[in-house]
C-alpha positions in Angstrom: -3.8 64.1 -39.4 -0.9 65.2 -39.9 3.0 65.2 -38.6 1.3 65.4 -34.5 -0.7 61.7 -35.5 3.2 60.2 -35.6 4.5 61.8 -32.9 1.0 60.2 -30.4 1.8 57.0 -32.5 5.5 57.1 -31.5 4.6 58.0 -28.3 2.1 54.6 -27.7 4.8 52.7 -28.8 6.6 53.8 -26.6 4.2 53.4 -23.7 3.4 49.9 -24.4 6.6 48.5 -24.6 7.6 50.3 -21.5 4.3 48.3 -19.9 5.4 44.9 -21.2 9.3 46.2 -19.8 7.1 46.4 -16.5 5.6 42.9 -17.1 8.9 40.9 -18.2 10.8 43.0 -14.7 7.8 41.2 -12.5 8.7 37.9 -14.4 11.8 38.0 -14.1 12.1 38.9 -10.4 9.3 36.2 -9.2 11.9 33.7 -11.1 12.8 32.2 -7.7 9.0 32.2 -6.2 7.3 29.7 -5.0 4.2 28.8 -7.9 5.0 32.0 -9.4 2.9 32.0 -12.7 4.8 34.2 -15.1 2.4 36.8 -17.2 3.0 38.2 -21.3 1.6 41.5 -22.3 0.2 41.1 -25.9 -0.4 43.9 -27.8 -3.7 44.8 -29.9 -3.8 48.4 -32.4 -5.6 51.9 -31.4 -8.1 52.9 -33.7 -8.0 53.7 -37.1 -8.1 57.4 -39.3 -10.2 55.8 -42.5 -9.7 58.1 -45.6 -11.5 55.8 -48.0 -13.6 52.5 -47.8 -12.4 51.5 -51.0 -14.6 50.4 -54.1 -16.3 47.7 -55.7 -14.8 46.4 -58.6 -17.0 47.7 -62.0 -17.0 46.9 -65.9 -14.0 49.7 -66.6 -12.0 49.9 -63.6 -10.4 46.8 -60.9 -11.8 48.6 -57.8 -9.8 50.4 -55.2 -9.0 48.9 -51.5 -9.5 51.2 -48.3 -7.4 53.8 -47.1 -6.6 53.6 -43.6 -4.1 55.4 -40.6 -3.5 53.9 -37.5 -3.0 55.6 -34.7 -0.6 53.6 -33.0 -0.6 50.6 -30.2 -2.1 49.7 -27.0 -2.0 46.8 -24.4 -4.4 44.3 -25.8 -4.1 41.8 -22.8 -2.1 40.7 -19.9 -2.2 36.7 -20.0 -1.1 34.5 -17.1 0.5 31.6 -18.0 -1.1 28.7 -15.0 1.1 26.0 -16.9 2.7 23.6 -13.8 6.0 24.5 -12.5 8.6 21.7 -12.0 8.3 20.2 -8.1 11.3 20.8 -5.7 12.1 17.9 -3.2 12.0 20.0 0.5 12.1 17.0 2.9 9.7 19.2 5.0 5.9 17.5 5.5 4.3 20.7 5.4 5.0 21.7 2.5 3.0 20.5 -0.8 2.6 21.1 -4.5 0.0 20.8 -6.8 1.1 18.3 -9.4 -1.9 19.2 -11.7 -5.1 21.0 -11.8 -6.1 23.0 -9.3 -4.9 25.6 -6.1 -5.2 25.2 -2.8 -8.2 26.5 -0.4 -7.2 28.9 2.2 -9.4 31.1 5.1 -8.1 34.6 6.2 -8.4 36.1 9.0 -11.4 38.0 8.2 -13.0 35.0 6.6 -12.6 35.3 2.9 -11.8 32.3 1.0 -8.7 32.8 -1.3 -6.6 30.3 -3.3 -3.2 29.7 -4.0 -0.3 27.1 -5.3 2.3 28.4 -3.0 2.5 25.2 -0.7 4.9 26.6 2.1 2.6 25.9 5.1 3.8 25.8 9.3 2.0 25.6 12.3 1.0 27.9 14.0 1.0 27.9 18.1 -2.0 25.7 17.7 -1.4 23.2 15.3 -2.9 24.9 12.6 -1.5 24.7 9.2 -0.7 28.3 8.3 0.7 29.8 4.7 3.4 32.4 5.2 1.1 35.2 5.2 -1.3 33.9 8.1 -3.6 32.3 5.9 -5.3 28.9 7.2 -5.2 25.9 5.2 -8.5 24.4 4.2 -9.5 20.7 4.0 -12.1 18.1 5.3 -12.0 17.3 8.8 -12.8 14.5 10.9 -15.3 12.9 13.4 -14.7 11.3 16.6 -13.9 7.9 15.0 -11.2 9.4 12.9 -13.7 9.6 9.5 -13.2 12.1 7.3 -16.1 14.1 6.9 -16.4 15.0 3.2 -18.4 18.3 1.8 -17.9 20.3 5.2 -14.7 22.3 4.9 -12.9 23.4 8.0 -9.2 24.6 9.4 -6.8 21.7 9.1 -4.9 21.2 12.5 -2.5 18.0 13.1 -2.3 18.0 17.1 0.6 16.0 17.7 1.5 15.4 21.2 -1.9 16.0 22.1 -5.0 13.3 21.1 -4.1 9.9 22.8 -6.7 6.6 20.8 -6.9 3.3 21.3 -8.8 0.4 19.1 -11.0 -2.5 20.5 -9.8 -6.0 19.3 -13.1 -7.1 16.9 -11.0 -10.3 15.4 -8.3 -12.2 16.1 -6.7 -14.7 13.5 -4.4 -17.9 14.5 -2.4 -19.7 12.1 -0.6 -23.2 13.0 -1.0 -26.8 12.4 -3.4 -29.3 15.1 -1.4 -32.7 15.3 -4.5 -34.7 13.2 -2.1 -38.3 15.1 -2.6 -37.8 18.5 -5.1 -39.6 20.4 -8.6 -38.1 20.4 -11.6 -37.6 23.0 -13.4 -40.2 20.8 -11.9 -43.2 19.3 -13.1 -45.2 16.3 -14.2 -49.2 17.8 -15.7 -51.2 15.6 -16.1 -48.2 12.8 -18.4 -46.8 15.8 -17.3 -43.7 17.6 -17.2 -43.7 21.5 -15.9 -41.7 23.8 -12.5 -42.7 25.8 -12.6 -42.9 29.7 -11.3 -40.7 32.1 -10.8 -37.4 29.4 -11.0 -35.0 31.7 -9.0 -34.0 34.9 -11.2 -35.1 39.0 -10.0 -33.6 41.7 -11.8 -34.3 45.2 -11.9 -32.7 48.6 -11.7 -33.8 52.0 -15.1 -35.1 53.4 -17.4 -32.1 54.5 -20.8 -31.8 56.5 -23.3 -29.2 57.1 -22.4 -29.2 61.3 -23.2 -33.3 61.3 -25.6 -33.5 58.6 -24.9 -34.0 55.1 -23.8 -30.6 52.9 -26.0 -29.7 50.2 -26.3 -26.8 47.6 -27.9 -24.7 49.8 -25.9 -25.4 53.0 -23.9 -21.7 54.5 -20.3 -22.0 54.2 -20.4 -20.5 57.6 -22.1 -24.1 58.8 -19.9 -26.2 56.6 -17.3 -28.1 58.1 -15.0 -31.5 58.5 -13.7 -33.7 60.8 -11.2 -31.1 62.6 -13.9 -29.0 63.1 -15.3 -25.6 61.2 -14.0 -24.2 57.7 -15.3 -20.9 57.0 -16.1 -17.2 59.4 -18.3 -14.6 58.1 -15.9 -12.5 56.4 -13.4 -14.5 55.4 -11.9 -14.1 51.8 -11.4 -17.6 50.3 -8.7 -17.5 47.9 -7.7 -19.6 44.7 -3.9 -19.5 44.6 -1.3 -21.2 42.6 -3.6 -23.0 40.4 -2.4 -25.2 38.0 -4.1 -25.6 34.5 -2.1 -27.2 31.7 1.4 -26.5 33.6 -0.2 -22.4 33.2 -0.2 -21.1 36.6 -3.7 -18.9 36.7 -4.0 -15.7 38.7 -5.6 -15.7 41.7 -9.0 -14.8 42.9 -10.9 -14.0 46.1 -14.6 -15.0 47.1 -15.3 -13.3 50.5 -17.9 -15.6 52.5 -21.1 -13.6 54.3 -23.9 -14.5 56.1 -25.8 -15.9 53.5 -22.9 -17.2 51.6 -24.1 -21.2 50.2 -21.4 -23.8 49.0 -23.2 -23.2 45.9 -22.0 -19.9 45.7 -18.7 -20.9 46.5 -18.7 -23.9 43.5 -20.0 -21.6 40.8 -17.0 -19.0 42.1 -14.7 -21.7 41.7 -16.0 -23.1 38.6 -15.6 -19.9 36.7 -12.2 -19.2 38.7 -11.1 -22.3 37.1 -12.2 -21.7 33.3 -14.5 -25.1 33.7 -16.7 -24.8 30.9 -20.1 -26.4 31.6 -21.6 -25.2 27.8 -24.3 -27.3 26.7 -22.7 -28.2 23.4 -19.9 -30.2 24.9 -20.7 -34.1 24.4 -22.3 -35.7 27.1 -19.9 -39.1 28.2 -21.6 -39.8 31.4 -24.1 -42.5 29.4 -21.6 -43.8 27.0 -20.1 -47.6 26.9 -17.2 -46.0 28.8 -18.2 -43.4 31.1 -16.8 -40.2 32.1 -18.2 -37.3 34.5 -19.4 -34.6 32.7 -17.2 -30.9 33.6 -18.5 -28.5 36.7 -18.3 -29.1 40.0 -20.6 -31.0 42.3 -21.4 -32.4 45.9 -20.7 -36.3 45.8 -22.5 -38.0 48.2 -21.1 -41.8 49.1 -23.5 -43.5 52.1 -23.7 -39.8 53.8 -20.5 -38.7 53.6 -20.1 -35.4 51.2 -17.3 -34.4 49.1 -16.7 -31.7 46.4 -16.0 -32.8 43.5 -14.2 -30.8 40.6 -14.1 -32.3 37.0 -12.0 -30.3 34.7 -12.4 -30.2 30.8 -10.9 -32.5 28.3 -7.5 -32.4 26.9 -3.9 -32.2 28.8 -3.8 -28.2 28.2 -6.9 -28.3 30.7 -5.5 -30.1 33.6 -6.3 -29.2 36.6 -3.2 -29.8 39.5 -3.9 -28.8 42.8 -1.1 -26.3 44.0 0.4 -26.1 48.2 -2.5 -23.9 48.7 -5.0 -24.6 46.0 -7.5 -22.7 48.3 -6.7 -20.7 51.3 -8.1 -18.1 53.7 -7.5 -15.2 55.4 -9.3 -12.7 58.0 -10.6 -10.0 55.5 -13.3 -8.2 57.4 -14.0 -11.3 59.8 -13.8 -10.5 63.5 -12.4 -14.0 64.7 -8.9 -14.7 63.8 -8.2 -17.3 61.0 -7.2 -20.5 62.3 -7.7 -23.0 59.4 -5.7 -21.2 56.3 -6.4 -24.3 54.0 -9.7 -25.3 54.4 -10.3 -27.0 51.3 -7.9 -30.2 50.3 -8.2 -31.2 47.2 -6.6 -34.1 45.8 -6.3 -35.9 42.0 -9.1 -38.4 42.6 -8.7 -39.5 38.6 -5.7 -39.2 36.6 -6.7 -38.4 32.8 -5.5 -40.1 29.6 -2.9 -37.9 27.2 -5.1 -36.4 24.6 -3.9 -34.3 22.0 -4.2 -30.5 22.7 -2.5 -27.4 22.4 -3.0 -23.6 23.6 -2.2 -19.9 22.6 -2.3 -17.1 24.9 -2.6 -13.5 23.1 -3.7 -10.3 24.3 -6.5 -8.3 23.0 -7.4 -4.6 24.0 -10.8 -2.9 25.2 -11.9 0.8 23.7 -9.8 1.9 26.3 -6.8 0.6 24.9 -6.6 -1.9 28.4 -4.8 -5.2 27.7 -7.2 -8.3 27.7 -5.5 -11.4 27.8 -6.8 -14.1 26.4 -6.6 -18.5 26.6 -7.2 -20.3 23.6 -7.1 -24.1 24.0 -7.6 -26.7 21.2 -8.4 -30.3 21.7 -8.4 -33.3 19.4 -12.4 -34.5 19.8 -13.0 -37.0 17.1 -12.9 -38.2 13.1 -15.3 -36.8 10.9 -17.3 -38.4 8.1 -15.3 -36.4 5.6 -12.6 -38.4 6.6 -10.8 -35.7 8.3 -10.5 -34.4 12.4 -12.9 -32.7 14.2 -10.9 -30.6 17.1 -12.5 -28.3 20.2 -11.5 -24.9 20.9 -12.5 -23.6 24.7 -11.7 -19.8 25.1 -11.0 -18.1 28.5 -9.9 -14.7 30.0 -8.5 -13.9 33.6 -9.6 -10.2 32.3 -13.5 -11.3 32.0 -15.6 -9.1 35.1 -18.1 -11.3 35.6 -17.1 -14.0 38.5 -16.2 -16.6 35.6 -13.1 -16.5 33.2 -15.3 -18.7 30.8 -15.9 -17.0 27.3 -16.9 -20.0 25.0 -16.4 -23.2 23.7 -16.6 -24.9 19.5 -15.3 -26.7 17.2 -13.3 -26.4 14.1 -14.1 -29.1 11.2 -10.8 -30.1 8.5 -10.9 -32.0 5.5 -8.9 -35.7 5.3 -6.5 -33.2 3.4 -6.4 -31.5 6.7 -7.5 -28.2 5.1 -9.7 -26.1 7.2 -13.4 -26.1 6.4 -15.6 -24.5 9.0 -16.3 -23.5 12.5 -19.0 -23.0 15.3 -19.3 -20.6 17.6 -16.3 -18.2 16.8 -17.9 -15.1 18.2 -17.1 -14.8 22.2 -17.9 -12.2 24.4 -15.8 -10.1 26.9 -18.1 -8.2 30.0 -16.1 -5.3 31.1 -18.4 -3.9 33.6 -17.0 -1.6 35.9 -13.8 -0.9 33.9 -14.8 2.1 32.1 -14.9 0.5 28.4 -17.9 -0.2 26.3 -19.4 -3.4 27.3 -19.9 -6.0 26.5 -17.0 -6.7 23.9 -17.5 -9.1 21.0 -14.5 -10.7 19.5 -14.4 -13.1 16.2 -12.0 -16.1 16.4 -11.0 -16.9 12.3 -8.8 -20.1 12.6 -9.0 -20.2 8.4 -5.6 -20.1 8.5 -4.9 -23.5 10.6 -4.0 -26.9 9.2 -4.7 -30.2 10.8 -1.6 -33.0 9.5 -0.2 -35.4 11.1 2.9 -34.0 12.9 4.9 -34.8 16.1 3.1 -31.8 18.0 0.2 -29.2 17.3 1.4 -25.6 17.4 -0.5 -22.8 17.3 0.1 -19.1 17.1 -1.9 -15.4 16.7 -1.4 -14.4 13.0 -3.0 -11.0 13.9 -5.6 -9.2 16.1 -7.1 -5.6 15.2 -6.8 -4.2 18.7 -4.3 -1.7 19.9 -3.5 0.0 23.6 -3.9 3.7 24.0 -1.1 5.8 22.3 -0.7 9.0 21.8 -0.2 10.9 18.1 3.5 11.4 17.5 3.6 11.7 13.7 1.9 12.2 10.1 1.8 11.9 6.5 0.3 13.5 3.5 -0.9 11.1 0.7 -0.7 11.9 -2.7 -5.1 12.5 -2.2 -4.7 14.8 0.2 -5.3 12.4 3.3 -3.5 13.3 6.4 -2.6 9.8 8.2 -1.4 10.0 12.3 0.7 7.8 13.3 0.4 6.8 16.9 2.8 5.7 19.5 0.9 2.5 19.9 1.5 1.3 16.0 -2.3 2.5 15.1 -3.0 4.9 12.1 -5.4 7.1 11.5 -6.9 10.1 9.4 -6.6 13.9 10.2 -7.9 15.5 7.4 -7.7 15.6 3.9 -6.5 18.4 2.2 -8.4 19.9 -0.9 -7.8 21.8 -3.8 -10.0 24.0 -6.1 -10.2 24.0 -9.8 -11.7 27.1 -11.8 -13.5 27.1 -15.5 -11.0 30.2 -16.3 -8.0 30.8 -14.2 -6.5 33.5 -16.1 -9.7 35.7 -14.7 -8.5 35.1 -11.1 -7.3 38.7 -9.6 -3.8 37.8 -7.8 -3.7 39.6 -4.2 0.1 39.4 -3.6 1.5 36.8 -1.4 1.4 34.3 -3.7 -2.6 34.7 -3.1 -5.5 34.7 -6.0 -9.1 35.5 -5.7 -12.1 34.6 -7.7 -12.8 37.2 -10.3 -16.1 38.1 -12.2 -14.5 36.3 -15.4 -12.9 32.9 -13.4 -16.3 31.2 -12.3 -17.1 30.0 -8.8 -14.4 27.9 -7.1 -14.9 23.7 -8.2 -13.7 22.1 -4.7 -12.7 18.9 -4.9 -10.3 16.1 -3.3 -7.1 15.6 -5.2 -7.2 13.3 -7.8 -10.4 13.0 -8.5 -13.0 15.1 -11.3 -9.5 16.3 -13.0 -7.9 17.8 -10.0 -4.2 17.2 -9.6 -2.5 15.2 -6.7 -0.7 16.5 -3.3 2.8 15.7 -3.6 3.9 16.3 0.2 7.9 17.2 1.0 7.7 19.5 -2.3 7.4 22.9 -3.2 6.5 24.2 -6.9 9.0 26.2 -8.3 8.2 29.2 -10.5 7.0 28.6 -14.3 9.2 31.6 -15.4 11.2 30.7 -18.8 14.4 33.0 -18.2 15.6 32.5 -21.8 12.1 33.8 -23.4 12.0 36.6 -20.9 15.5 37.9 -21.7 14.5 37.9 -25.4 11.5 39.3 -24.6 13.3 42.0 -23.3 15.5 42.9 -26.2 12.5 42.8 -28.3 10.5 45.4 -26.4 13.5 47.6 -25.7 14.2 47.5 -29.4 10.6 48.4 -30.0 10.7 51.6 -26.9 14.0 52.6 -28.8 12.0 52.5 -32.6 9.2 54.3 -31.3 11.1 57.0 -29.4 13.1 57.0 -32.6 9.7 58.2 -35.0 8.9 60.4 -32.3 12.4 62.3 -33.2 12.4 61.6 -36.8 8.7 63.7 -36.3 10.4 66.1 -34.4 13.1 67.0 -37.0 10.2 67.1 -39.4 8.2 69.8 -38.1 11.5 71.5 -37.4 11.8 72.0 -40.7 8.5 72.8 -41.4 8.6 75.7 -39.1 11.4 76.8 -40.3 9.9 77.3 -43.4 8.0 79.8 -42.1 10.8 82.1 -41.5 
């Protein structure tokens, strides 16, 4: 051995503390980095000069215990301490920390998947979420209904300004109370039910032949006429305008008359045009004790003489008024010029009863995100054995594209506590041919929410519908599981992405790259990806950036330590000096 063994001792002392000196300088400059994880170099001893083993312990002496030298020190390890850094408050909504297990997956540009807890992510020109370096943020994406697809990992990219959606309307709710003391369709006589007269809205025309025969079904409306002579030209477009249904004015609609045009054509036009619903569910009062025409329209025929006849449906919220020009003409594509611009007169030939009814308008939206508006109106129909009301909803839209603005008719049963208990036929359908949307469009009705006491009026109102129009993505938010919710101009909200973390068996065998960036080493296992919060990994806490774990305090005392232990080792390495000065002197 020898006095050269304490100078390489002294001289390994040295070395390693200079390395840790190296280690606590990296710490303590990353103390203002984003997810820094701070490291500690722990030292282990070189190997050992053994002069003796030792000896067993015998009868005459206690045994002897080995005779060793060391040689000095070296770097034993370099330990990264993953422990979670406190969260920072940003207010920006790209950025996000880790609060828990796990880093966060990123691509670079050459493809290789790397990891890191450094949350600072922009976008790029193209709505990519980028890191600082360039990397790309990695996450589920979506499909085309806005589901996140989970297990295929892609680029995460929040195009705001850019994707316009829109939501069909699949239910519609209606709260509101239905007067339960009005005056109902069908009155109790006798503890029998039977129908009161005259429920329903008549209006008649002015008399009308087929030239100076009776009209029928099949007579041309080019043929029809009436006592000042004829009504209708090849051509014409027969118009229903200011129409009055339940003091609603209804838009107005066009039939154009051709060659083969028959005044059945024009009734089932007008019937639809006018919401009459002619559903064969509705009670039929033509037989009862106290008659009433059933709804539709029909040719009356009195000792020759022909008439249309137009019976409305029952309840005050569907009478029919004829307006100044409850139909009119004009030219349209007919070569003659228009000389009779009111051909059809049509008079109140029965004035109804008052029974109890109310309507709701609301507006409902295709998959196109165009408005549908749609009539709802509710009519008191009879007692029910239970002891409470039985009422009758009849559902219309002006938006329907077929001819007829008819969508439906039921009924909704209450209790005598007028608590709602069921209803029939809530599902209507919309046709939207020729508009561009899927077709046709089903819509629930749930009137669970209703009431039916006795009050002054019924009043009825939307609670809610699921539809919204088209809108376009103007902001977003990052959930706590990653989930990246849009937020539309139109009030709708829906996913992006999700973002996603990974979790490793051994962290401290990831290699760090720089740039806050870690790989997957031979000793850290393969990547675990999960979505936050779930299998152990931690949550995304958007707005927030993790600060570094860095303990200033240890580090500084850290640092006195190992200085003290460079100046101690540099100090044997003189002492060792001195000592084979003298021996050489010796010599002399």
């Amino acid at each position: 051995m020898g006095l050269t063994s304490s100078l390489f001792a002294g001289l390994t002392g040295m070395k390693t503390n200079e390395f840790r000196m190296d280690v606590i300088g990296n710490n303590i400059a990353n103390v203002n980095t984003t997810a820094f994880k701070s490291s500690r170099a722990t030292f282990a001893s070189q190997f050992y000069d053994t002069l003796s083993f030792g000896s067993a312990p015998s009868g005459a002496t206690g045994g002897s215990n080995p005779m060793q030298i060391g040689t000095g020190v070296q770097v034993g390890a370099i330990n990264v301490d993953f422990s979670e850094g406190a969260p920072e408050t940003t207010g920006i909504k790209t950025d996000m920390a880790v609060q828990g297990q796990g880093l966060f997956v990123m691509e670079r540009a050459d493809g290789a998947q790397v990891y890191t807890r450094d949350g600072n992510f922009q976008f790029n020109s193209e709505n990519y979420l980028m890191s600082a370096s360039g990397n790309f943020l990695m996450g589920y994406g979506i499909d085309n209904d806005f589901n996140v697809v989970k297990g295929s990992m892609s680029r995460l990219r929040i195009p705001l300004g850019e994707i316009t959606t829109a939501k069909s309307t699949t239910t519609a709710s209606f709260a509101g109370n239905l007067n339960a003391g009005g005056d109902a369709v069908m009155a109790v006589d006798a503890g029998v039910l039977v129908p009161r007269a005259d429920v329903r809205s008549v209006l008649s025309s002015q008399e009308i032949y087929d030239g100076a025969a009776a009209a029928t079904d099949a007579s041309l409306l080019i043929n029809i006429n009436d006592d000042a002579g004829s009504l209708f030209s090849e051509g014409n477009l027969i118009s229903l305008d200011e129409a009055n249904k339940g003091n609603k004015t209804m838009d107005s609609v066009e039939f154009e008359v051709s060659a083969t045009s028959t005044l059945a054509d024009l009734m089932t036009w007008l019937e639809g045009a006018l919401g009459i619903s002619t559903d064969s569910s509705l009670p039929d009062y033509t037989a009862a004790a106290n008659p009433s025409p059933n709804p539709g329209i029909s040719i009356s025929d009195v000792a020759g003489s022909t008439y249309l006849e137009i019976v409305g449906n029952m309840g005050n919220n569907n009478k029919l008024e004829p307006g100044n020009k409850y139909l009119s003409i004009t030219q349209g594509t007919a070569a003659a010029a228009v000389t009779r611009s009111a051909p059809i007169n049509l008079i109140t030939d029965v004035e109804m009863v008052n029974i109890e009814s109310a309507r709701t308008t609301f507006r409902g939206y295709d998959t196109l995100g165009n408005p549908i508006d749609l009539d709802v109106t509710f009519v008191l129909e009879s007692p029910n054995e239970s002891g409470g009301v039985n009422w009758r909803f009849f559902i219309e839209s002006p938006d329907d594209s077929d001819d007829s603005r008819v969508l439906g008719t039921g009924t909704i049963k209450f209790d005598g506590k007028g608590n709602y208990l069921e209803a029939s036929d809530t599902s209507v359908v919309v046709d939207r041919a020729f508009t561009g949307a899927i077709t046709p469009q089903s819509i629930g009705l749930d009137f669970s929410g209703l009431k039916s006491y006795e009050m002054t009026s019924s009043a009825v109102s939307l609670l809610s519908q699921d539809g919204f129009k088209s809108g376009t993505l103007q902001d977003y938010s990052i959930g706590s599981d990653g989930t990246i919710t849009g937020s539309f101009t139109n009030g709708l909200t829906r996913s992006l992405g999700q973002v996603i973390v990974a979790t490793f068996r051994n962290y401290e065998g990831l290699i760090a790259q720089g740039n806050n960036v870690w790989m997957n080493g031979p000793n850290s296992g393969d990547p675990l990806i999960k979505q936050p919060q779930e299998l152990g990994a931690g949550s995304i806490s958007s707005s927030s950036l993790e600060l570094s774990n860095v303990d200033l305090s240890r580090e500084f005392i850290n640092l006195i330590v190992s200085s003290t232990g460079f100046s101690a080792s540099s100090r044997v390495i003189q002492t060792s000096d001195q000592l084979l000065d003298e021996l050489i002197a010796m010599t002399r």
